[in-house]
KELUM-653495 format. One record per residue (C-alpha): residue in three letters; x, y, z. Coordinates in steps of 0.1 Angstrom, whole numbers, plus 2048, in hexadecimal, padded with zeros to 3 digits. Example, Ala and Ser with C-alpha at 12.3 -4.5 7.8 and 13.67 -1.06 7.14 Angstrom:
2
ALA87B7D384E
SER8897F5847
***
This chain:
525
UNK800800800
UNK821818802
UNK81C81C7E0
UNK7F88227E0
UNK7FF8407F9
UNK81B84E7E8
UNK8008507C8
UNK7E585E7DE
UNK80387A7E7
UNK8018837C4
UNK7DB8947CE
UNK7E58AB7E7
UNK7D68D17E6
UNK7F18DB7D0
UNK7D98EA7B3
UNK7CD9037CA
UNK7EF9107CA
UNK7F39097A3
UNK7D391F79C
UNK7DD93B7B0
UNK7F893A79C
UNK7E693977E
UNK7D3957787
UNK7ED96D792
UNK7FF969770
UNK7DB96E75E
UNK7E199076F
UNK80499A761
UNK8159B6772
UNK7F29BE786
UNK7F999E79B
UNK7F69AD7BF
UNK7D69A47C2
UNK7CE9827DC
UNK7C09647C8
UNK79A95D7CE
UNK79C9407E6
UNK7879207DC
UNK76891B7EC
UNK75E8FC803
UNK7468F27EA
UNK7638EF7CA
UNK77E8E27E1
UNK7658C47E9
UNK75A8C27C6
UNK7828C17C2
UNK7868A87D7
UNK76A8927D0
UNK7798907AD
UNK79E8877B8
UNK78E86A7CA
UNK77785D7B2
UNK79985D79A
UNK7AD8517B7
UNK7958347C0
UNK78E82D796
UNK7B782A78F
UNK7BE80F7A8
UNK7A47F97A1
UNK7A77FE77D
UNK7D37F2787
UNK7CA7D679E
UNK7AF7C9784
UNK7CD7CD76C
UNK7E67BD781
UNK7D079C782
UNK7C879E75F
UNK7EB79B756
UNK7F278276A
UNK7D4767763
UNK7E177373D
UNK805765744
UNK7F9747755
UNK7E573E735
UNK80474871E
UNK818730732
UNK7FF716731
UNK7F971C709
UNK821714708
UNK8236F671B
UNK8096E970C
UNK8136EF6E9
UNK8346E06F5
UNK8296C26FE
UNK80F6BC6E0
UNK8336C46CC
UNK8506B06C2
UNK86C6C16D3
UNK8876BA6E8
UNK88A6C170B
UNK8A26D7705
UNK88F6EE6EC
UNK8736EA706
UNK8876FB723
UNK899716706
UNK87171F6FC
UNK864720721
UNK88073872B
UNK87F74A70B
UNK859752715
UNK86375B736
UNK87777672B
UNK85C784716
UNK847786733
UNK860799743
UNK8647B0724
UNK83B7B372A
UNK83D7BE74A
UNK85A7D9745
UNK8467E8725
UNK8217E673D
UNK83A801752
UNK846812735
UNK834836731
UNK82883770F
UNK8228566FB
UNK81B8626D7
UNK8448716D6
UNK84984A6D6
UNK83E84A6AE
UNK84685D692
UNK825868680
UNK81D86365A
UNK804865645
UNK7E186964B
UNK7C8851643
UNK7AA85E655
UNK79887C663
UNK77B884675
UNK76C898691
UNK77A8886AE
UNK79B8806A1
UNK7B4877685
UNK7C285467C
UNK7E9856672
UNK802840665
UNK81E83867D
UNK84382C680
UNK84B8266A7
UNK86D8356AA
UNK8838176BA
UNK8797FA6A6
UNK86C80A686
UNK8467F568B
UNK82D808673
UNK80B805682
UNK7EA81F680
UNK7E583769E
UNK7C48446AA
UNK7C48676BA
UNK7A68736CB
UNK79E8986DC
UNK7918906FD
UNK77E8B16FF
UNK76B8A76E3
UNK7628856EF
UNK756895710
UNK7458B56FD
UNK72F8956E6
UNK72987E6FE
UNK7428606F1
UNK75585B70D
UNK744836712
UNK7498326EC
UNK76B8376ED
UNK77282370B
UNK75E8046FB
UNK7728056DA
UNK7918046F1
UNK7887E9705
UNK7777D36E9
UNK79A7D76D4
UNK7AB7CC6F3
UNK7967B06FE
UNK78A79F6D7
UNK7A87896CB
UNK79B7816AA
UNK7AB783686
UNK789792678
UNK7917B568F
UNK7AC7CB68F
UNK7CA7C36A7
UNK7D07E26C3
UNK7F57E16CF
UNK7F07FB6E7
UNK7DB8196F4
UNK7E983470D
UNK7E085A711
UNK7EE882716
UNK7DB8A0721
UNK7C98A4704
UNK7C88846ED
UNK7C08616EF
UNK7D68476DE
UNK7CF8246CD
UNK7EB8156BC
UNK7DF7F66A3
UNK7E87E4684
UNK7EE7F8664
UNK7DA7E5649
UNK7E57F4625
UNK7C77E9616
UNK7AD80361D
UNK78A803620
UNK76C7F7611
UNK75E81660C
UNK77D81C5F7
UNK7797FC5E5
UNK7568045DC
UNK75B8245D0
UNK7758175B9
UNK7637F85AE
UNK73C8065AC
UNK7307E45B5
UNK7447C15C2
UNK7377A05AF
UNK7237845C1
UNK73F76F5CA
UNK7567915D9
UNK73679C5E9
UNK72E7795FB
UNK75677A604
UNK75879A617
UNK735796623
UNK74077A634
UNK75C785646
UNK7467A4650
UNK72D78665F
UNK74F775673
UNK75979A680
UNK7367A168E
UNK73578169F
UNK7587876AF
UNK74A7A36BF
UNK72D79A6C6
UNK73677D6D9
UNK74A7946F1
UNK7257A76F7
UNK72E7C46E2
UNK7197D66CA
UNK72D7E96AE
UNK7107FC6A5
UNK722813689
UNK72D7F666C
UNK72F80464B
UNK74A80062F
UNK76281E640
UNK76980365F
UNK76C7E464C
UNK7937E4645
UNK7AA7CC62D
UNK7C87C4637
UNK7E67C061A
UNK7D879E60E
UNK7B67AB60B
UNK7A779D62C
UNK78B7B163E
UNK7927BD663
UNK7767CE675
UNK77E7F3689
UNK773816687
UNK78C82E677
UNK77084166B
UNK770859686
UNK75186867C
UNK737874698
UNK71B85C69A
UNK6FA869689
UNK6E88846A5
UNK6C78706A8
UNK6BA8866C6
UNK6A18996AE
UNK6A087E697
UNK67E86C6A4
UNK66A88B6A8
UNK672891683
UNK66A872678
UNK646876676
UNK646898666
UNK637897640
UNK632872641
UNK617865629
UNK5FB84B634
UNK61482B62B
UNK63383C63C
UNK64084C621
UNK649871622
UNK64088B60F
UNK65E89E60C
UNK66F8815FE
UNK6588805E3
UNK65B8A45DC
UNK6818A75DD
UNK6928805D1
UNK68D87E5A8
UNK68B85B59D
UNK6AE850597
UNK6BA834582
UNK6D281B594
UNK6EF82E582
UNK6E685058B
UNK6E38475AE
UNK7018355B1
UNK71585759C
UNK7038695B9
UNK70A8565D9
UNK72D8515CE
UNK72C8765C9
UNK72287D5EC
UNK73585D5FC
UNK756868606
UNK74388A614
UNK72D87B62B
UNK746863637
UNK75C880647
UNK73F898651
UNK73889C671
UNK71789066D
UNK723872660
UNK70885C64E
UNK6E984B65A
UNK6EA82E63A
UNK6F381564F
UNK6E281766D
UNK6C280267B
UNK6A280F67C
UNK6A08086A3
UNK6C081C6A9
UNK6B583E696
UNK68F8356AA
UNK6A68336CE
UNK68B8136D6
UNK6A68006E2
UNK6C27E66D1
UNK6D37C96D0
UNK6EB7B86C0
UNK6D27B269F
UNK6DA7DB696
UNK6FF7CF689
UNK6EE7B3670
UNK6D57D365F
UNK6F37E265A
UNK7027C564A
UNK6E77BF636
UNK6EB7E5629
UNK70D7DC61F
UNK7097C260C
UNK6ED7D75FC
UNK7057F15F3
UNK7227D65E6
UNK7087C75D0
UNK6F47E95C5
UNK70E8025C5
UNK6FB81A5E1
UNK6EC812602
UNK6C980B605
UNK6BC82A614
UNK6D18425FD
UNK6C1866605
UNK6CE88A5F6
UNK6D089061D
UNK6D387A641
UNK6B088664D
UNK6A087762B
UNK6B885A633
UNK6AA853652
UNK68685564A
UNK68C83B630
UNK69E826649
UNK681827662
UNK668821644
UNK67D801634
UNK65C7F162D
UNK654809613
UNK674814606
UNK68C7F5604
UNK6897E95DC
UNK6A47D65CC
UNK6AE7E95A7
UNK6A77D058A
UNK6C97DD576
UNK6DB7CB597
UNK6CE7AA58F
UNK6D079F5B6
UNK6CF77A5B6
UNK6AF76C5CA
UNK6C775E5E6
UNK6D67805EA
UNK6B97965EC
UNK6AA77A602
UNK6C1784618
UNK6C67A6619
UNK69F7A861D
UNK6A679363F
UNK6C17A964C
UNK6AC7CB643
UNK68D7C0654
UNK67F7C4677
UNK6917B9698
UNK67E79B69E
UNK68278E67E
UNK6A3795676
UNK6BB77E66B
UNK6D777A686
UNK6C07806A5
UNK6C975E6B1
UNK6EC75D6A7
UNK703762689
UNK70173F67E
UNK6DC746670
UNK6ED75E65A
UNK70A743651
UNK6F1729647
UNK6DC73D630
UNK6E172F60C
UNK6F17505FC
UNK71174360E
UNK714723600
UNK7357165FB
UNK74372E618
UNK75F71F628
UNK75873064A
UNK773720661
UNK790727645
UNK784748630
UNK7A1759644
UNK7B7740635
UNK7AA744610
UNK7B375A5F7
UNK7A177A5F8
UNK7887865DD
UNK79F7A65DB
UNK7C27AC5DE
UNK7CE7D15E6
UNK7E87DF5D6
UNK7FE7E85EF
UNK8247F05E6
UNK8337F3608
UNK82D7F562E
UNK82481962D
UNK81381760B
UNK7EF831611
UNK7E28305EE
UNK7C781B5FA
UNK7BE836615
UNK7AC85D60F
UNK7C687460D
UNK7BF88E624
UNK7D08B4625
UNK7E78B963F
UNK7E78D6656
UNK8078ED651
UNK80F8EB675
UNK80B8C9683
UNK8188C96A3
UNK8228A36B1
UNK8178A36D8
UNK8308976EE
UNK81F89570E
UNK823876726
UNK81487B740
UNK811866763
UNK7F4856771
UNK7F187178D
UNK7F688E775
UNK7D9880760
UNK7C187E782
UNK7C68A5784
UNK7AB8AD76A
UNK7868A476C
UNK78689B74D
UNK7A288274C
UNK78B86D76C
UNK77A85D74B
UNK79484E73D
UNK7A783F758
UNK7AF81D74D
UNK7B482472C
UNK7DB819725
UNK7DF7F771E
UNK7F67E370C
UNK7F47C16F3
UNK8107A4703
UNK8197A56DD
UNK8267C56D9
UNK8447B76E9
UNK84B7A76C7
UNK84C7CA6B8
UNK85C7DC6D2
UNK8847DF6D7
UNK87F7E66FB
UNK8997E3712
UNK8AB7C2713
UNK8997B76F3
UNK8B77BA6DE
UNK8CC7A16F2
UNK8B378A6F5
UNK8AA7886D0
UNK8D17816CE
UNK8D17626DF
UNK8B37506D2
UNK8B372D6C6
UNK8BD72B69F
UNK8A4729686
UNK8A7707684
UNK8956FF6A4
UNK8727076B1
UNK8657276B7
UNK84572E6CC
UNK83873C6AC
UNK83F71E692
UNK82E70C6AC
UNK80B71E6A5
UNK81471F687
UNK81D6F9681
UNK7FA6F1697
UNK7E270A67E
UNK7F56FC65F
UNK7EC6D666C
UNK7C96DD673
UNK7C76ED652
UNK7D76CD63D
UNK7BF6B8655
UNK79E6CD649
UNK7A76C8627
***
């Protein structure tokens, strides 16, 4: 508990004297004058605060503490048993055991290792919104390229994302899956949050799309697919993405789809949504307005004209409504059925060119959404197989007939993906393969302008430093750090320890999971 005290230390009423100080520089030359003292009632509020942060922080590093430890235990249980499923001598056995052993150690030296964004050298930009940017980055020691996040925390308070931001933190941490994108690390400064991932070169889907109009059957039923495996991933961890579109559905170099957000986009303002709803509707639920202002538009002309307004809407701060279930925008309460409308949008969109819903604006968007009875028609010049429109028709439908309510496998076994190879489609040959030159190769990626001044922030600050300000209290928690980074990072001791590993020729803890997926493969087929 020394330490615990020495933290608490960190609280004392030392601000009082830091704002006085504040104050009496505000005033310049005129400083003479006493600084107002703080009232009983802001000195509790104070203090209430410091203790709610106080109390928050060491739960949040004893929680932590026994994490990483029932982690290790399982690591060293993975290893032994691997070993002993393995043909390798006892020797090796002992070389691999200690070998693990001192990546633990490395682990636990990083876990104390103050991270901060001066650690990486900051490249190109690959995505922009109105919380944040997403960047290209080269960590400085070991030359690793990866993507990093940056999010204002005063704009997370000021829109209410705070719980948002913490929940796409702690899914990337907790969901080890191949179908979502890896995080290596997250940490924090004054101003910023940070999450460090995997750089996949291959862009978007929204950038496929716009460059291909339309995907064929058999790339459509590919992609959708692995959309259908990354939904499940999450969902079995009890989270609901609630924003999948084409902007968060990544491919990696070989063309593989990862779920994440890099959009960045603020989620679609639904507060005066519902009472507009209603507002010039017709008898059937059609509205009136609609009728006035949307010409009929061939299939072509629509797609010319989404396509038009895509990349526009993507980066607003509106951010677009296309993909979003008619019980979200109505705020009657979701579940985990609101991700499969959206899939079911998607695949609309890879098959048709434009999303379902298309509207000149969001609010006509929206109405459309909550009227999908009406206004959900499949374009002959599209010629939609029956199995497809099937089901798309079952994933745009009402909650309690929606395909996926009981599980992902009622999407898996519907007859549009015959053939699917579900337990290797990671293992296949994507339908497309980016071109990516190199490591930091962007063409896939918007190019975004670049402010004249970009200033890199260097802050790194302590746990107690980051108590100090209300608004840090809700983030506490929020550094964390993936056991495999230690593969990436030439932390101390690293260097001589990569020096005296066992030569090529012998086992490594990796060809051993390799060696075991490669068997189970030859044994499937």
């Amino acid at each position: 508990m020394d330490s615990a005290r020495s933290w608490f230390q960190k609280f004392q009423p030392r601000d009082r004297l830091r704002s006085s100080t504040r104050k009496k520089d505000s005033m310049g030359n005129s400083g003479r004058e006493d600084p107002q003292p703080i009232s009983a009632e802001e000195a509790s509020n104070l203090t209430k605060q410091r203790v709610a942060a106080a109390k928050q922080y060491i739960e949040n590093h004893y929680k932590e503490q026994m994490k990483n430890l029932q982690e290790r235990r399982e690591r060293r249980n993975l290893l032994e048993k691997k070993l002993a499923d393995a043909d390798v001598s006892e020797e090796d056995q002992n070389n691999l055991l200690k070998f693990l052993e001192k990546k633990e150690t490395e682990y636990m030296r990083l876990q104390r290792h103050k991270m901060g964004a001066d650690d990486f050298e900051l490249l190109t930009m690959i995505g922009k919104g109105a919380f944040g940017e997403v960047r290209v980055c080269r960590e400085k020691t070991t030359g690793s390229v990866y993507a990093m996040k940056k999010l204002k925390k005063s704009e997370m308070l000021r829109r209410g994302q705070v719980e948002h931001v913490k929940a796409e933190r702690n899914l990337l941490a907790e969901v080890e899956s191949n179908c979502i994108v890896k995080l290596y690390c997250s940490f924090q400064d004054d101003e910023y949050l940070y999450l460090i991932m995997e750089y996949l070169p291959g862009g978007d889907m929204m950038t496929l799309l716009m460059r291909k109009d339309t995907l064929t059957d058999d790339e459509a039923r590919f992609y959708v697919a692995e959309t259908v495996l990354a939904i499940e991933s999450i969902h079995k961890h009890n989270y609901i993405h609630r924003d999948i579109k084409p902007d968060n559905l990544l491919l990696d170099r070989y063309g593989h789809l990862r779920l994440s957000d890099f959009g960045l986009c603020k989620p679609l303002d639904c507060s005066t949504i519902e009472e507009d709803f209603s507002v010039g509707e017709n008898m059937d639920g059609t509205s009136r307005s609609d009728e006035r202002s949307a010409p009929k538009r061939t299939q072509q002309e629509q797609l010319q004209h989404w396509q038009k307004n895509r990349r526009m809407l993507a980066y607003s701060t509106v951010g677009t409504p296309d993909y979003i279930a008619p019980e979200v925008l109505l705020k009657k309460g979701y579940g985990m059925e609101c991700d499969w409308w959206s899939l079911g949008a998607i695949m609309y969109e890879m098959l048709v060119g434009y999303p379902p819903f298309y509207s000149d604006d969001p609010m006509s968007t929206c109405r459309k959404i909550v009227n999908w009875r009406t206004h959900l028609k499949f374009p002959e010049e599209a010629k939609l197989s029956l199995e497809a429109k099937d089901l798309i028709s079952k994933l745009l439908c009402s909650v309690n007939q929606r395909l996926g309510s009981k599980g992902a496998d009622e999407i898996k076994a519907h007859p549009w993906f015959h053939g699917i190879d579900w337990d290797n489609i990671y293992n296949m040959e994507a339908a497309f393969i980016p071109e990516v030159k190199d490591e930091l190769d962007t063409q896939n990626f918007e190019k975004f302008e670049e402010s004249e001044h970009h200033v890199q922030t260097s802050s790194r600050s302590g746990p107690w430093r980051k108590m100090l300000s209300s608004k840090d209290i809700n983030f506490v928690g929020y550094t964390y750090k993936n056991f495999e980074i230690v593969n990436d990072y030439q932390v101390p001791g690293m260097a001589e320890l990569k020096k005296k590993r066992t030569t090529s020729k012998r086992p490594t803890i990796k060809s051993l999971f390799e060696e075991e997926s490669e068997s189970s493969e030859t044994a499937s087929q």
